[in-house]
C-alpha positions as a LaTeX table, in Angstrom:
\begin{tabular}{lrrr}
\hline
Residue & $x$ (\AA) & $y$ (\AA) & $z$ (\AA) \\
\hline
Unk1 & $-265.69$ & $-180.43$ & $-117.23$ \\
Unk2 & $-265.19$ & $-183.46$ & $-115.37$ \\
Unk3 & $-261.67$ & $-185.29$ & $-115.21$ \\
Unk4 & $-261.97$ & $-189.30$ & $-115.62$ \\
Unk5 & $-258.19$ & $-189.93$ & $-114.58$ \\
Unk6 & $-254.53$ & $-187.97$ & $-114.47$ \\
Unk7 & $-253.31$ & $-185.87$ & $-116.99$ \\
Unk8 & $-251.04$ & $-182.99$ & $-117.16$ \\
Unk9 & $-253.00$ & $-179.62$ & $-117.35$ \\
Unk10 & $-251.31$ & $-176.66$ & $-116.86$ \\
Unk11 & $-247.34$ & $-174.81$ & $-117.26$ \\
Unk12 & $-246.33$ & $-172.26$ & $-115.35$ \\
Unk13 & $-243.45$ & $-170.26$ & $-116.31$ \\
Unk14 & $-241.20$ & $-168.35$ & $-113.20$ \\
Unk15 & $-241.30$ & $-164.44$ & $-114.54$ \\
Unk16 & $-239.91$ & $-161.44$ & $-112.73$ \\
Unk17 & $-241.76$ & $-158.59$ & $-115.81$ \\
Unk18 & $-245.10$ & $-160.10$ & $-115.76$ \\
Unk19 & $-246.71$ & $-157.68$ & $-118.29$ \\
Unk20 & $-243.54$ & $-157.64$ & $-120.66$ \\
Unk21 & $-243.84$ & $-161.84$ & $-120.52$ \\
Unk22 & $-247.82$ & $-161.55$ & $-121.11$ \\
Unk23 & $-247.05$ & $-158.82$ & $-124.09$ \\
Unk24 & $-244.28$ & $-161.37$ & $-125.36$ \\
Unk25 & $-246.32$ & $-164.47$ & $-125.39$ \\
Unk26 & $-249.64$ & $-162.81$ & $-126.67$ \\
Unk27 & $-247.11$ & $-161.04$ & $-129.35$ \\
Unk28 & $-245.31$ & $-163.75$ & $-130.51$ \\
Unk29 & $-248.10$ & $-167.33$ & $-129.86$ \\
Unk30 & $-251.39$ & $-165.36$ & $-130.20$ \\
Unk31 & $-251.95$ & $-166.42$ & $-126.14$ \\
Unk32 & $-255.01$ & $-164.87$ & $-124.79$ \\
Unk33 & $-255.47$ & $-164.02$ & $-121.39$ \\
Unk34 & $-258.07$ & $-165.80$ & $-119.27$ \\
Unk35 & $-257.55$ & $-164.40$ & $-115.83$ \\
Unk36 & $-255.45$ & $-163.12$ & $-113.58$ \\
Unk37 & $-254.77$ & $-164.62$ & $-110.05$ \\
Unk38 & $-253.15$ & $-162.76$ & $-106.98$ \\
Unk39 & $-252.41$ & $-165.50$ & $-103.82$ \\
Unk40 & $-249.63$ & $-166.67$ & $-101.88$ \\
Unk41 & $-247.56$ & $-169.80$ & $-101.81$ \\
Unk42 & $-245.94$ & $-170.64$ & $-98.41$ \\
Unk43 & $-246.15$ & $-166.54$ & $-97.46$ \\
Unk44 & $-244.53$ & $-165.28$ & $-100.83$ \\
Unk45 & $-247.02$ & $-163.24$ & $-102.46$ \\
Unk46 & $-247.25$ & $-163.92$ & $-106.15$ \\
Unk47 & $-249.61$ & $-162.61$ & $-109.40$ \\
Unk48 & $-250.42$ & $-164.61$ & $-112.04$ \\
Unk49 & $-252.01$ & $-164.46$ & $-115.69$ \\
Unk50 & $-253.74$ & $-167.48$ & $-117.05$ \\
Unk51 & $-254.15$ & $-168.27$ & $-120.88$ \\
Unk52 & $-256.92$ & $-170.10$ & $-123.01$ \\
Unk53 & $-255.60$ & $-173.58$ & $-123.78$ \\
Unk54 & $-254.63$ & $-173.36$ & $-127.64$ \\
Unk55 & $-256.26$ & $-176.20$ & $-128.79$ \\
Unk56 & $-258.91$ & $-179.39$ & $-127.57$ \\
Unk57 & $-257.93$ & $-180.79$ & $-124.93$ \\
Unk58 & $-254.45$ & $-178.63$ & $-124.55$ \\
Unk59 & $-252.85$ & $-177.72$ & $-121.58$ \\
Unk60 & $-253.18$ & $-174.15$ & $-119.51$ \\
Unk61 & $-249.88$ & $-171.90$ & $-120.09$ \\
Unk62 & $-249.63$ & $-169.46$ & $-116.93$ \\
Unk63 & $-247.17$ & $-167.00$ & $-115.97$ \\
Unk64 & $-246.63$ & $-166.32$ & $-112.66$ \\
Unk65 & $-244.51$ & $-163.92$ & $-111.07$ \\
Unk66 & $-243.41$ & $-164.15$ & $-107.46$ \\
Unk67 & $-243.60$ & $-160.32$ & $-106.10$ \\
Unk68 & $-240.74$ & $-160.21$ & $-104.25$ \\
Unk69 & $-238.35$ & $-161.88$ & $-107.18$ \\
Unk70 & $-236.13$ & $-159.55$ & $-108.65$ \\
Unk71 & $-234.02$ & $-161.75$ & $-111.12$ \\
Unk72 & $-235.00$ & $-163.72$ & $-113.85$ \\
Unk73 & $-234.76$ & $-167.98$ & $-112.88$ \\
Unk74 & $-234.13$ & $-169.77$ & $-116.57$ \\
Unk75 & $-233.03$ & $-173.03$ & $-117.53$ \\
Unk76 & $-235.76$ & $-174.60$ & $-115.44$ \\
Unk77 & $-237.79$ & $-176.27$ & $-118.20$ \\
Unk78 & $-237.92$ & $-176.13$ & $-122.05$ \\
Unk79 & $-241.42$ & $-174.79$ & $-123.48$ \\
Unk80 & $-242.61$ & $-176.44$ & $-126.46$ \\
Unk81 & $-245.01$ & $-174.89$ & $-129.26$ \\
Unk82 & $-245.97$ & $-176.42$ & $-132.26$ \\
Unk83 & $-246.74$ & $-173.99$ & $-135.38$ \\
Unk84 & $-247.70$ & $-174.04$ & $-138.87$ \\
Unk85 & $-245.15$ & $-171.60$ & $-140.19$ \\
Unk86 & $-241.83$ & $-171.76$ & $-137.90$ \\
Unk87 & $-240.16$ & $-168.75$ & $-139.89$ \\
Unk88 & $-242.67$ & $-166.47$ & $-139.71$ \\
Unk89 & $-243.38$ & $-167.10$ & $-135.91$ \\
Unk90 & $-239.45$ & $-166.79$ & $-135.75$ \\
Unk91 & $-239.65$ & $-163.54$ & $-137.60$ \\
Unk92 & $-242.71$ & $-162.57$ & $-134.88$ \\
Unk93 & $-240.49$ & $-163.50$ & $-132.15$ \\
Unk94 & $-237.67$ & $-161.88$ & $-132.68$ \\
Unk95 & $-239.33$ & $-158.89$ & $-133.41$ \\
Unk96 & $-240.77$ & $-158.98$ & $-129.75$ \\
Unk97 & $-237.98$ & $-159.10$ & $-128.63$ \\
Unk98 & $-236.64$ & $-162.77$ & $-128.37$ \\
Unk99 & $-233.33$ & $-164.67$ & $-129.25$ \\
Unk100 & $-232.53$ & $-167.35$ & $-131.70$ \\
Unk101 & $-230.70$ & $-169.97$ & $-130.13$ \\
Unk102 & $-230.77$ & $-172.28$ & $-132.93$ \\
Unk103 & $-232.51$ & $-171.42$ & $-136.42$ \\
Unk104 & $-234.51$ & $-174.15$ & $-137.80$ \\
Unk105 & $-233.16$ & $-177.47$ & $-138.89$ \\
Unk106 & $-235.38$ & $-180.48$ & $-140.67$ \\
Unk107 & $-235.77$ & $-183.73$ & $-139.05$ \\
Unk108 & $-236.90$ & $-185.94$ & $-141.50$ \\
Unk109 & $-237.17$ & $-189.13$ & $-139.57$ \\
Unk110 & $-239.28$ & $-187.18$ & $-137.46$ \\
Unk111 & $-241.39$ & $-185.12$ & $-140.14$ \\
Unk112 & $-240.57$ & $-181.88$ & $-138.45$ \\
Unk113 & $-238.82$ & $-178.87$ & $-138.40$ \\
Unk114 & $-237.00$ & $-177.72$ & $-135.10$ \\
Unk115 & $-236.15$ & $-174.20$ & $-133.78$ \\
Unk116 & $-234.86$ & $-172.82$ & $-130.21$ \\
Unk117 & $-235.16$ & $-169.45$ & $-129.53$ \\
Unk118 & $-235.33$ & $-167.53$ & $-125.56$ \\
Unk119 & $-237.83$ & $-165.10$ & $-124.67$ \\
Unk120 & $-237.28$ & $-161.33$ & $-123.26$ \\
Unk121 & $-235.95$ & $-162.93$ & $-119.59$ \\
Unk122 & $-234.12$ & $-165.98$ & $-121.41$ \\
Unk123 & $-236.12$ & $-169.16$ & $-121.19$ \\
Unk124 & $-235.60$ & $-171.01$ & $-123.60$ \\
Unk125 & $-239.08$ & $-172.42$ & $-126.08$ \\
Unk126 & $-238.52$ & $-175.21$ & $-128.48$ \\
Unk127 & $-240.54$ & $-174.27$ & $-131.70$ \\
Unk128 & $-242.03$ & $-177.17$ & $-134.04$ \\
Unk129 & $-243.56$ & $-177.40$ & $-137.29$ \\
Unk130 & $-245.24$ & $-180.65$ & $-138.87$ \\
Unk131 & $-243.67$ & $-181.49$ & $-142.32$ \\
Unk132 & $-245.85$ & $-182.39$ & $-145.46$ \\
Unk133 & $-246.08$ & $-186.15$ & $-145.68$ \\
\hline
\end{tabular}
């Protein structure tokens, strides 16, 4: 694959329970796992678990887990998923284990539907759905 200019290409989410958060996000987006990384970043060991890119030309999602952190860091970005069927993802998530923040609400200016929910260590994911035109 060859790059002709910038463009954003990967997330990757701070995790203390990397197989819970890879169980989660499988469970609740249909991720699948690519590979799995062990390295260091200035002498902090750290694991990681990439995902397939959900889509053409989509970015990476990776969860990465610093060994030696022991509490959950949230509030450090938003994650954003688009879906087809925002209840029933809703429905998936919180039966893995998530919160709802906010339940769905319509934007019709926007011609979507709008949810927040956190995950199992609280970061919080904004969930979209397309509306019909």
């Amino acid at each position: 694959m060859s790059v002709s200019s910038e463009h954003f290409g990967f997330t990757k989410l701070l995790v203390v329970d990397l197989e819970k958060s890879a169980q989660f996000y499988r469970d609740v987006f249909g991720l699948k796992e690519t590979t799995r990384i062990q390295s260091e970043i200035a002498g902090r060991a750290l694991e990681e678990i990439l995902f397939n890119p959900t889509g053409d030309g989509a970015a990476t999602f990776v969860l990465l887990k610093f060994v030696d952190a022991t509490v959950p860091s949230a509030n450090e970005l938003i994650l954003g998923f688009l879906t087809s069927d925002i209840d029933a993802l809703i429905a998936r998530a919180t039966t893995a284990g998530a919160s709802v923040v906010r339940e769905a609400l319509d934007y019709p200016h926007l011609s979507v539907k709008v949810a927040f929910i956190t995950d199992l260590e609280g970061h919080l994911i904004e969930v979209v759905q397309p509306m019909a035109s």
